[in-house]
Structures are given as C-alpha cells and as structure tokens.
Biopython code that builds the backbone (N, CA, C, O; Angstrom):
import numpy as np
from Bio.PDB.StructureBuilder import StructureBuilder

atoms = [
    (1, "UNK", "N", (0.848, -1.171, 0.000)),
    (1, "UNK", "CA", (0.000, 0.000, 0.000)),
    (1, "UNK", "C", (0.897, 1.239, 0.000)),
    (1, "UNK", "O", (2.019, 1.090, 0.485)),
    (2, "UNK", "N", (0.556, 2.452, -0.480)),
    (2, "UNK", "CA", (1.269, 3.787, -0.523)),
    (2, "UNK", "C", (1.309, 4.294, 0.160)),
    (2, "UNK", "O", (0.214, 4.409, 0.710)),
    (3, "UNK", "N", (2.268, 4.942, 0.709)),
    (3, "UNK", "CA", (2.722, 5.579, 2.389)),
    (3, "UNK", "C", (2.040, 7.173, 1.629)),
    (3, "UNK", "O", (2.222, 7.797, 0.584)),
    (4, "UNK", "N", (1.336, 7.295, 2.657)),
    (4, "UNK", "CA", (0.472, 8.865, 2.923)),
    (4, "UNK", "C", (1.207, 9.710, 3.453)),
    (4, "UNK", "O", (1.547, 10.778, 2.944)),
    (5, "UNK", "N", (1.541, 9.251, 4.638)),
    (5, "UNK", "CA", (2.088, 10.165, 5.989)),
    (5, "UNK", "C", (0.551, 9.946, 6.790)),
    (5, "UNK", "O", (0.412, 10.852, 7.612)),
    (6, "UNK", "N", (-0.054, 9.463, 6.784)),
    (6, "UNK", "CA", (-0.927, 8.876, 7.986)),
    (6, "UNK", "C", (-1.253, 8.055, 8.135)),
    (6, "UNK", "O", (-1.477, 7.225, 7.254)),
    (7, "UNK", "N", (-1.452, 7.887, 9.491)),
    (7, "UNK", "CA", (-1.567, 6.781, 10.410)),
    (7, "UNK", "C", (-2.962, 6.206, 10.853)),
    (7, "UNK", "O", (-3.544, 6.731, 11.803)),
    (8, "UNK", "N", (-3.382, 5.385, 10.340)),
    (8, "UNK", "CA", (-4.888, 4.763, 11.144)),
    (8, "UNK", "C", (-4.517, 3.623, 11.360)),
    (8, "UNK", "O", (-3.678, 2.986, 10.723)),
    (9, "UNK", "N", (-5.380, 3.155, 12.663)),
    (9, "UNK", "CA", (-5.718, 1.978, 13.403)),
    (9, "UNK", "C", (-6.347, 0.905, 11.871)),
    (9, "UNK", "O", (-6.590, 1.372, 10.758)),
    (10, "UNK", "N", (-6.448, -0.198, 12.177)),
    (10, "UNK", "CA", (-7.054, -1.086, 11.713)),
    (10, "UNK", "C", (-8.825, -0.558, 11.865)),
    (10, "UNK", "O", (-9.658, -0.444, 10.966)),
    (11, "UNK", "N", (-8.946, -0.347, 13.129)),
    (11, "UNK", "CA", (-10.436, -0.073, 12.857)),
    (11, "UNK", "C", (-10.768, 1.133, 12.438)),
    (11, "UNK", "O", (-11.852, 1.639, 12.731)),
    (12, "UNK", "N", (-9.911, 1.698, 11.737)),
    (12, "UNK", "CA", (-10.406, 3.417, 11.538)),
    (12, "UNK", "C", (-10.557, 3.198, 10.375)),
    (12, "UNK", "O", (-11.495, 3.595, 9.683)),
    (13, "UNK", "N", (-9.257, 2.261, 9.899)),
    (13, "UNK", "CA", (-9.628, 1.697, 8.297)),
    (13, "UNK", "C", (-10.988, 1.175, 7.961)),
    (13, "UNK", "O", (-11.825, 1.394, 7.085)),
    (14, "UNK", "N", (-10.896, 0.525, 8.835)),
    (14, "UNK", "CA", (-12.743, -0.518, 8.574)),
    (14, "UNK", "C", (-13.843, 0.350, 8.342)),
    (14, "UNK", "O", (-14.751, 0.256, 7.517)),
    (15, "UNK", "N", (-13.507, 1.610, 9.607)),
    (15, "UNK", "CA", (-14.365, 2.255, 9.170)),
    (15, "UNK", "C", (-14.883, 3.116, 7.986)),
    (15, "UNK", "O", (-15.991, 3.214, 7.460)),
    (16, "UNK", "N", (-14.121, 3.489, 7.840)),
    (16, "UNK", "CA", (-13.533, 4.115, 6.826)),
    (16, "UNK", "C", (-14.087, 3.985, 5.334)),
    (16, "UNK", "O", (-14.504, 4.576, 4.338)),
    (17, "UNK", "N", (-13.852, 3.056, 5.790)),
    (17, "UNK", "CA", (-14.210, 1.161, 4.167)),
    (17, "UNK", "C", (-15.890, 1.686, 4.509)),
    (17, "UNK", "O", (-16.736, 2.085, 3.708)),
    (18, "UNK", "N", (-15.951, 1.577, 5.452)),
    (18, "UNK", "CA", (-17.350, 1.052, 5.803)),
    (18, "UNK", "C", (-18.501, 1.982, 5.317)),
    (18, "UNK", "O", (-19.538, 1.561, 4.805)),
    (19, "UNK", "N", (-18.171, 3.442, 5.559)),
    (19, "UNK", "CA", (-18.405, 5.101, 4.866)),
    (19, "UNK", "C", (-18.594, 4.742, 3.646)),
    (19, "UNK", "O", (-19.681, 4.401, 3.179)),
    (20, "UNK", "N", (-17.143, 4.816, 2.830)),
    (20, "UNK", "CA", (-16.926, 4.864, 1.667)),
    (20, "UNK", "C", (-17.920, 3.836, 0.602)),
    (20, "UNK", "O", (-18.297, 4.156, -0.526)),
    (21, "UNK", "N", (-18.228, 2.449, 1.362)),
    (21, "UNK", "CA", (-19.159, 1.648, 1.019)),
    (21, "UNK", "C", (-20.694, 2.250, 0.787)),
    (21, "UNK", "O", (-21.346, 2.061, -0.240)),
    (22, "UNK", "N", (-21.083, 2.909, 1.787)),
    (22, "UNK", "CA", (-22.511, 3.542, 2.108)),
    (22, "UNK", "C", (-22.420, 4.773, 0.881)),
    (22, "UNK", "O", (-22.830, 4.879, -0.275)),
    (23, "UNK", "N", (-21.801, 5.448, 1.637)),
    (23, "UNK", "CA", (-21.335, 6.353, 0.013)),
    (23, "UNK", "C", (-21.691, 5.921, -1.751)),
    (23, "UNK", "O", (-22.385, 6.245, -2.715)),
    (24, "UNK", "N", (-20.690, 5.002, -1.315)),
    (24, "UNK", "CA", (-21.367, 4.418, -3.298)),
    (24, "UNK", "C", (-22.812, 3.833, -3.137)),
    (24, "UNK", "O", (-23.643, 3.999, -4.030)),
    (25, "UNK", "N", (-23.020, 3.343, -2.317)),
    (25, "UNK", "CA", (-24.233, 2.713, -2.438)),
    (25, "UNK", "C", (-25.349, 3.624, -2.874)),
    (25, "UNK", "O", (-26.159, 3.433, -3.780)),
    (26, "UNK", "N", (-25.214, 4.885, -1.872)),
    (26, "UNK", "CA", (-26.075, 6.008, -1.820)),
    (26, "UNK", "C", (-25.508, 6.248, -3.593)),
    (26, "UNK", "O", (-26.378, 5.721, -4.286)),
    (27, "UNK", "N", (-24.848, 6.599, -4.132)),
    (27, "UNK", "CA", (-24.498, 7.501, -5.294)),
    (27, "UNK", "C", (-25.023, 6.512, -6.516)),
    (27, "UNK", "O", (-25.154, 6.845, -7.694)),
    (28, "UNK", "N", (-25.211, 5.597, -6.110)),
    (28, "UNK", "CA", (-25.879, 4.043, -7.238)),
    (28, "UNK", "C", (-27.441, 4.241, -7.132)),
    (28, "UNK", "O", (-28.234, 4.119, -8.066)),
    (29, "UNK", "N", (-27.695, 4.518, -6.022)),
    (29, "UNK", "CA", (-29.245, 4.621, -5.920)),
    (29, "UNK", "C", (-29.876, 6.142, -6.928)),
    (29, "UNK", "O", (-30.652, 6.256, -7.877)),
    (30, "UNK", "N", (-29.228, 6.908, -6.278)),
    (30, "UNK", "CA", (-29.625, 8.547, -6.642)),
    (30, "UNK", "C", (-29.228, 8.313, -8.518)),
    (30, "UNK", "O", (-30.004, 8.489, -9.457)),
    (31, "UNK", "N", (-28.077, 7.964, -8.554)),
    (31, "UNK", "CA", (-27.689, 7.905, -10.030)),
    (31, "UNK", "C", (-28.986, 7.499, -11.221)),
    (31, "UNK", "O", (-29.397, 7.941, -12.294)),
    (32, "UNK", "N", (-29.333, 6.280, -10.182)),
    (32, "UNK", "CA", (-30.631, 4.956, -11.054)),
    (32, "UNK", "C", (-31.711, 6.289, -11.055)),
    (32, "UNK", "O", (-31.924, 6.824, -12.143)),
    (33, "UNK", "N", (-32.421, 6.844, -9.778)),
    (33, "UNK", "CA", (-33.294, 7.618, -9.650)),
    (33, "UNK", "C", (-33.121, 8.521, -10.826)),
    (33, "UNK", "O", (-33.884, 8.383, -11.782)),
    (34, "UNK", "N", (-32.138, 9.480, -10.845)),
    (34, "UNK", "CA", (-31.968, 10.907, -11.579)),
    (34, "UNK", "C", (-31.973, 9.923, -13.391)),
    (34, "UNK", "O", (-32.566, 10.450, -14.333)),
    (35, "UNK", "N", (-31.449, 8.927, -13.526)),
    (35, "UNK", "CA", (-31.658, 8.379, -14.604)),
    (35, "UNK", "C", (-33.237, 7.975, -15.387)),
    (35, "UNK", "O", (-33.652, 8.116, -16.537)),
    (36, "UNK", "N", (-33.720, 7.520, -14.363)),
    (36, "UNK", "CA", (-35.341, 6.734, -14.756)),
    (36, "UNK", "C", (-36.145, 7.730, -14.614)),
    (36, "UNK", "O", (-37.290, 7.624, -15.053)),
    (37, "UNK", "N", (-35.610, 9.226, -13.799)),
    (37, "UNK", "CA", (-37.081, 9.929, -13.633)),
    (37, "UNK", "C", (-36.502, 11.136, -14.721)),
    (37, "UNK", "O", (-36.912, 12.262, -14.438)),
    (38, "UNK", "N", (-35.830, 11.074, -15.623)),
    (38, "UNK", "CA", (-35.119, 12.313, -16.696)),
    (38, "UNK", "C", (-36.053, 13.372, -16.836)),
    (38, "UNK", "O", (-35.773, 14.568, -16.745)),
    (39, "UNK", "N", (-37.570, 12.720, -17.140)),
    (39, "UNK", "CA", (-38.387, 13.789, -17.642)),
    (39, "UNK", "C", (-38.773, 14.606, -16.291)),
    (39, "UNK", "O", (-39.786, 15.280, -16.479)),
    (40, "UNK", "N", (-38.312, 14.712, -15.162)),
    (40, "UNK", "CA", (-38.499, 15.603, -14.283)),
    (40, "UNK", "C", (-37.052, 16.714, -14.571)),
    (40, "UNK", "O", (-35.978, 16.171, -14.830)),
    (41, "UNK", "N", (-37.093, 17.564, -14.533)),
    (41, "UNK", "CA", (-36.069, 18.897, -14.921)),
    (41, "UNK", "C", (-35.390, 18.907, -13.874)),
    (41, "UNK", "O", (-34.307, 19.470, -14.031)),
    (42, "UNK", "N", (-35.665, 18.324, -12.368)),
    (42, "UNK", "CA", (-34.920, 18.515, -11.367)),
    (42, "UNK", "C", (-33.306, 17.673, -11.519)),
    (42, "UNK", "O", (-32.115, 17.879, -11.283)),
    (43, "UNK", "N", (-34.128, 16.718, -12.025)),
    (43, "UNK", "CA", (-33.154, 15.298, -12.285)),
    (43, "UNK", "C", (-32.700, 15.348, -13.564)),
    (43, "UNK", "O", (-31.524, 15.003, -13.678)),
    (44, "UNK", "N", (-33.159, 15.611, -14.388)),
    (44, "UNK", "CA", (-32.438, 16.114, -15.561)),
    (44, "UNK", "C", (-31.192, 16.888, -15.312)),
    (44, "UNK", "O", (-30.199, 16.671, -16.007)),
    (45, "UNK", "N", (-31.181, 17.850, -14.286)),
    (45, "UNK", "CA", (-30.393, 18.788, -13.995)),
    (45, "UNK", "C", (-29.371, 18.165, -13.407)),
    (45, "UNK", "O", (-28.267, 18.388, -13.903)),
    (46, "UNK", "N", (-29.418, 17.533, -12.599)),
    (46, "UNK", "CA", (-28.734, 16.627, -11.420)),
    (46, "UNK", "C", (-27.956, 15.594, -11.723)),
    (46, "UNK", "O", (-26.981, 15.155, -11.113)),
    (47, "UNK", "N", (-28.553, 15.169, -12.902)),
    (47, "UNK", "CA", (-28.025, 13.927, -13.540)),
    (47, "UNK", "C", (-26.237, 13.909, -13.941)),
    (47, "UNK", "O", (-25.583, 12.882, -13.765)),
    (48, "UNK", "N", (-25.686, 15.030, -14.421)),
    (48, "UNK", "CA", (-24.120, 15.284, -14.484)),
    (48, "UNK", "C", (-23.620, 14.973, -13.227)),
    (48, "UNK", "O", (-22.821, 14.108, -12.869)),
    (49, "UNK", "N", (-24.254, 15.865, -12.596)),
    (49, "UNK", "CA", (-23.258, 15.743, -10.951)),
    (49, "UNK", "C", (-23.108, 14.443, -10.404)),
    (49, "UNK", "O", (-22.026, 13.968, -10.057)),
    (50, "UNK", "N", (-24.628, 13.657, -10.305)),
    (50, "UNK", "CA", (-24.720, 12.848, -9.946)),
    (50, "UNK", "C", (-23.742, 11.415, -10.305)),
    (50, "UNK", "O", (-23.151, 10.471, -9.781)),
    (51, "UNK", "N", (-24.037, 11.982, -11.458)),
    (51, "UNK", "CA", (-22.751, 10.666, -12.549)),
    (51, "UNK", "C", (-21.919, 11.046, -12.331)),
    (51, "UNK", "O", (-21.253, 10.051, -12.619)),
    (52, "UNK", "N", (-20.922, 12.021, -11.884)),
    (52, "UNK", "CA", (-19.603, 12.271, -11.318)),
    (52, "UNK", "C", (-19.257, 11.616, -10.200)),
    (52, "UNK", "O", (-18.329, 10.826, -10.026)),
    (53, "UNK", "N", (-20.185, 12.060, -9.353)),
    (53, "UNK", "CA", (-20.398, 11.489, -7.742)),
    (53, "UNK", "C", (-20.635, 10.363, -7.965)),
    (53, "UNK", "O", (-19.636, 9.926, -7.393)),
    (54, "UNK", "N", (-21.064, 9.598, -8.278)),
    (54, "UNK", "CA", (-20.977, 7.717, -8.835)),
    (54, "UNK", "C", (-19.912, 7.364, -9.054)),
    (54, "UNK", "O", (-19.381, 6.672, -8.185)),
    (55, "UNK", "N", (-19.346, 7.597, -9.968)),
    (55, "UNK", "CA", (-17.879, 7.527, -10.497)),
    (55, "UNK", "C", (-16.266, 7.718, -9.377)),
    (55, "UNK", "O", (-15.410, 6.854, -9.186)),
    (56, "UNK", "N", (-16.306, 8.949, -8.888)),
    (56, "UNK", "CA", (-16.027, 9.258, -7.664)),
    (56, "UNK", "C", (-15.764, 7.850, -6.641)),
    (56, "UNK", "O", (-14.848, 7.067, -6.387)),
    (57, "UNK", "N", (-17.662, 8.168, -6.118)),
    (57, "UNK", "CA", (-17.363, 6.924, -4.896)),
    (57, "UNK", "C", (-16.968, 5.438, -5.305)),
    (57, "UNK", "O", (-16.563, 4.658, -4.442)),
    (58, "UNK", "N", (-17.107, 5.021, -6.782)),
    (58, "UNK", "CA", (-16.706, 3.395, -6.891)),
    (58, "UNK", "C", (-14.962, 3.847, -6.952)),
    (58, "UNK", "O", (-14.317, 2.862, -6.593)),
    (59, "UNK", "N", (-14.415, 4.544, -7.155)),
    (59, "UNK", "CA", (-13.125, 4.503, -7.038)),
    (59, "UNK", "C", (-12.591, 5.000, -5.629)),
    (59, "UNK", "O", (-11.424, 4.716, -5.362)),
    (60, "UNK", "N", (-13.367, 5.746, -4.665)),
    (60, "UNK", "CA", (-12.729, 5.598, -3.686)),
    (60, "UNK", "C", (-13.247, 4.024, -2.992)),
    (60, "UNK", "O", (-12.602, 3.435, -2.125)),
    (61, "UNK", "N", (-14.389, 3.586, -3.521)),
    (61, "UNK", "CA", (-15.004, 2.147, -2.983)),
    (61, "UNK", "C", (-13.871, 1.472, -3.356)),
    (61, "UNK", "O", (-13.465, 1.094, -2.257)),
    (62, "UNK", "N", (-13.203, 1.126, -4.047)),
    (62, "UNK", "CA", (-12.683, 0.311, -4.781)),
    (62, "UNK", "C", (-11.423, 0.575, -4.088)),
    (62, "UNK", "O", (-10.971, -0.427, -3.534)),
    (63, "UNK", "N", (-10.599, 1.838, -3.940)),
    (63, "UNK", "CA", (-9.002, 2.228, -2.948)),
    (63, "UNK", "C", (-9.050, 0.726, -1.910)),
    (63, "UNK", "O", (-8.267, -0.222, -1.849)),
    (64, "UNK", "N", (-10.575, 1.077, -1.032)),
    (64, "UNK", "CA", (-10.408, 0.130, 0.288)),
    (64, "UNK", "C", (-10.573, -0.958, 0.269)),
    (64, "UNK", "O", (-10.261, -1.606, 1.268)),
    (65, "UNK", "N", (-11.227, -1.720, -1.066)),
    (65, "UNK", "CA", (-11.491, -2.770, -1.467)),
    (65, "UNK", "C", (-10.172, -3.881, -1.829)),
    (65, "UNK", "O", (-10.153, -5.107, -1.719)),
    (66, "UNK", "N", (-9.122, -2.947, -2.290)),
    (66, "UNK", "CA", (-8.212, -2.990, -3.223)),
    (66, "UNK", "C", (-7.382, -2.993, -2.004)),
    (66, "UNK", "O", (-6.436, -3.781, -2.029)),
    (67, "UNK", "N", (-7.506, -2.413, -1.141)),
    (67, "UNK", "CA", (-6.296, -2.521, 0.024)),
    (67, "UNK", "C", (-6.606, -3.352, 1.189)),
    (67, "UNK", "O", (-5.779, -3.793, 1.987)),
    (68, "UNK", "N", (-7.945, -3.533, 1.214)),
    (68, "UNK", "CA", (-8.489, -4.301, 2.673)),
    (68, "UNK", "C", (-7.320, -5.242, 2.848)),
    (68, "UNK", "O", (-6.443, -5.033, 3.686)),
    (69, "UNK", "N", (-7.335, -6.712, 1.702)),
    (69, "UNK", "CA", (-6.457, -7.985, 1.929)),
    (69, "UNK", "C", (-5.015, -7.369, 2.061)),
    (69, "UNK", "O", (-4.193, -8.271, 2.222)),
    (70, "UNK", "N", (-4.394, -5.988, 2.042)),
    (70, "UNK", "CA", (-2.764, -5.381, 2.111)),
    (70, "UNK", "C", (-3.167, -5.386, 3.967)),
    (70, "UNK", "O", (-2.359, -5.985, 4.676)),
    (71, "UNK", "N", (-4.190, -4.831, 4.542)),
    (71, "UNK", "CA", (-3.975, -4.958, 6.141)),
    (71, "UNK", "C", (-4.059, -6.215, 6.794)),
    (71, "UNK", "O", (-3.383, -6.610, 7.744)),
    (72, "UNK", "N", (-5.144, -6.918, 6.057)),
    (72, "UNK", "CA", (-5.526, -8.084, 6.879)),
    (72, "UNK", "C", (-4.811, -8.596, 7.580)),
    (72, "UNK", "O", (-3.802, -9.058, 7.047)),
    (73, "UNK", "N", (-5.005, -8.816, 9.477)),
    (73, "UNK", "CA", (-3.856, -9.664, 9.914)),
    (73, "UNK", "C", (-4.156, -11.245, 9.933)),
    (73, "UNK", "O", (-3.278, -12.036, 10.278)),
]
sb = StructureBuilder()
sb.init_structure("model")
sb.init_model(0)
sb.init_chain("A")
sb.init_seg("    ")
for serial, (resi, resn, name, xyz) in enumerate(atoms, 1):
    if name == "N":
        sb.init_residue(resn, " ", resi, " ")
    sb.init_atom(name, np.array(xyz, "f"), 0.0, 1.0, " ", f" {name:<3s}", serial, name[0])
structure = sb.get_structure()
C-alpha cells in the first residue's frame, strides 16, 4: 500500500471502508433515480453531478477494497 504520511488503526480503516461503502451505495441509488425519472427537470439537472459522484465513490469504494487484503492480519 502507498505511504500517505498517515496513520490509522485497523479499525479506523474498517471504518472508513465502511463510509466509503454507504457512500457508493447512496451515489448508485440517486444515479438509477436521476436516470429513470429524466423527464423531471430537477433530475435532468442533477443527472451530471450525480454521474460524477458515482464515479467518484466506486473509485474511492474500490481504494479500500483494493487494500483491505494489504492490512488483513
């Protein structure tokens, strides 16, 4: 794994993971929503950001995913 210059516990990591998980989840849901409801202008509108913010959280999802088995003791 790549040295930061910081320091977390094992469980700060977990947690961490654990955020970042809820996060995408949330940004998968809203994404589907702002997608299926287009003909509302709100979501029409929303729909860029939203697909950024999707994109976003599967790659920070993916950092802790990708590093979990580097801590495992």
């Amino acid at each position: 794994m790549e040295e930061t210059g910081y320091n977390i516990t094992l469980k700060e990591f977990k947690q961490l993971s654990k955020w970042a998980e809820e996060v995408y989840n949330i940004a998968v849901v809203v994404d589907y929503f702002c997608e299926t409801q287009s003909d509302k202008e709100e979501c029409y509108n929303l729909a860029p950001v939203v697909k950024y913010l999707h994109r976003e959280a599967d790659l920070l999802n993916a950092f802790f995913i990708d590093h979990e088995k580097d801590i495992e003791i």
